[in-house]
C-alpha positions as CSV (number, residue, x, y, z in Angstrom):
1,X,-0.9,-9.3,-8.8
2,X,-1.8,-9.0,-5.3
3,X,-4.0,-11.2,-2.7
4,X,-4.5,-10.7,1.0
5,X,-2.6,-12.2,3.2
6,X,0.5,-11.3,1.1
7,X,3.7,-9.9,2.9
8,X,4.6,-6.5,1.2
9,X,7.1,-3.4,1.2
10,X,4.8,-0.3,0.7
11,X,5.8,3.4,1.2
12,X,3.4,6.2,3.6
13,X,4.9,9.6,4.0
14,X,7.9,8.7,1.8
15,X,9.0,6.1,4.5
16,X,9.0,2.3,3.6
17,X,7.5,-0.3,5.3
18,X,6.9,-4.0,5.4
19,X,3.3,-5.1,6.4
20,X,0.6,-8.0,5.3
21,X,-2.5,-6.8,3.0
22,X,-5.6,-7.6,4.9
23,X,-8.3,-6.4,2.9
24,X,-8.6,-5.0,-0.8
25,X,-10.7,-2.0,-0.9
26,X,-11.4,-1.2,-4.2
27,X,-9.0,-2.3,-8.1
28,X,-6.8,0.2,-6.9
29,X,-6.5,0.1,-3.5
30,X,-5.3,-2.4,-0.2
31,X,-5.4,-2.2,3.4
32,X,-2.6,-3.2,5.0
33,X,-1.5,-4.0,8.6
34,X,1.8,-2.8,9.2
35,X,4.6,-5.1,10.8
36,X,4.3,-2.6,13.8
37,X,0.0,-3.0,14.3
38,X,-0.6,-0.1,12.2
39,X,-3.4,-0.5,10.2
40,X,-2.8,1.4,6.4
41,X,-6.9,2.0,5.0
42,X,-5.9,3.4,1.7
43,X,-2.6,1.9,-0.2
44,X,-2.4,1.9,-4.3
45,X,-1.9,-1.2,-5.5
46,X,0.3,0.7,-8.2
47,X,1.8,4.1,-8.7
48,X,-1.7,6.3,-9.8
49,X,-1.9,9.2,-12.3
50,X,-2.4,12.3,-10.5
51,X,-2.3,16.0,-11.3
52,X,1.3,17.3,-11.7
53,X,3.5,18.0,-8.5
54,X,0.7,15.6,-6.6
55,X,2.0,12.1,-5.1
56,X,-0.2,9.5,-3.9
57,X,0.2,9.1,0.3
58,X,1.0,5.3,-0.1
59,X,2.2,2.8,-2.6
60,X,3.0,-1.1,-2.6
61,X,6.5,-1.3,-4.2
62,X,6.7,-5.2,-3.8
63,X,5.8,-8.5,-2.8
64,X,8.0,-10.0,-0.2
């Protein structure tokens, strides 16, 4: 699926973004430096199950 170093389009706060993963945190989760410097701790690797009405803060969408 995912490895560091790969260039990906990921969503925070319902904005995109394009950014390199630099470190993989858990099966579910990546850090990811942003292409502006900002470092992302906590981005699903996939879209998680949550309660109803909940979304998760930040999601990869794809590999560039």
């Amino acid at each position: 699926m995912y490895k560091i170093g790969d260039r990906v389009r990921f969503t925070f706060l319902g904005e995109s973004f394009n950014g390199v993963i630099i470190d993989k945190i858990d099966k579910l989760k990546w850090k990811v430096k942003g292409d502006d410097g900002t470092v992302y701790p906590f981005v699903y690797g996939k879209e998680p199950v949550m309660k109803k009405g909940e979304k998760p803060v930040s999601v990869i969408i794809e590999k560039l």
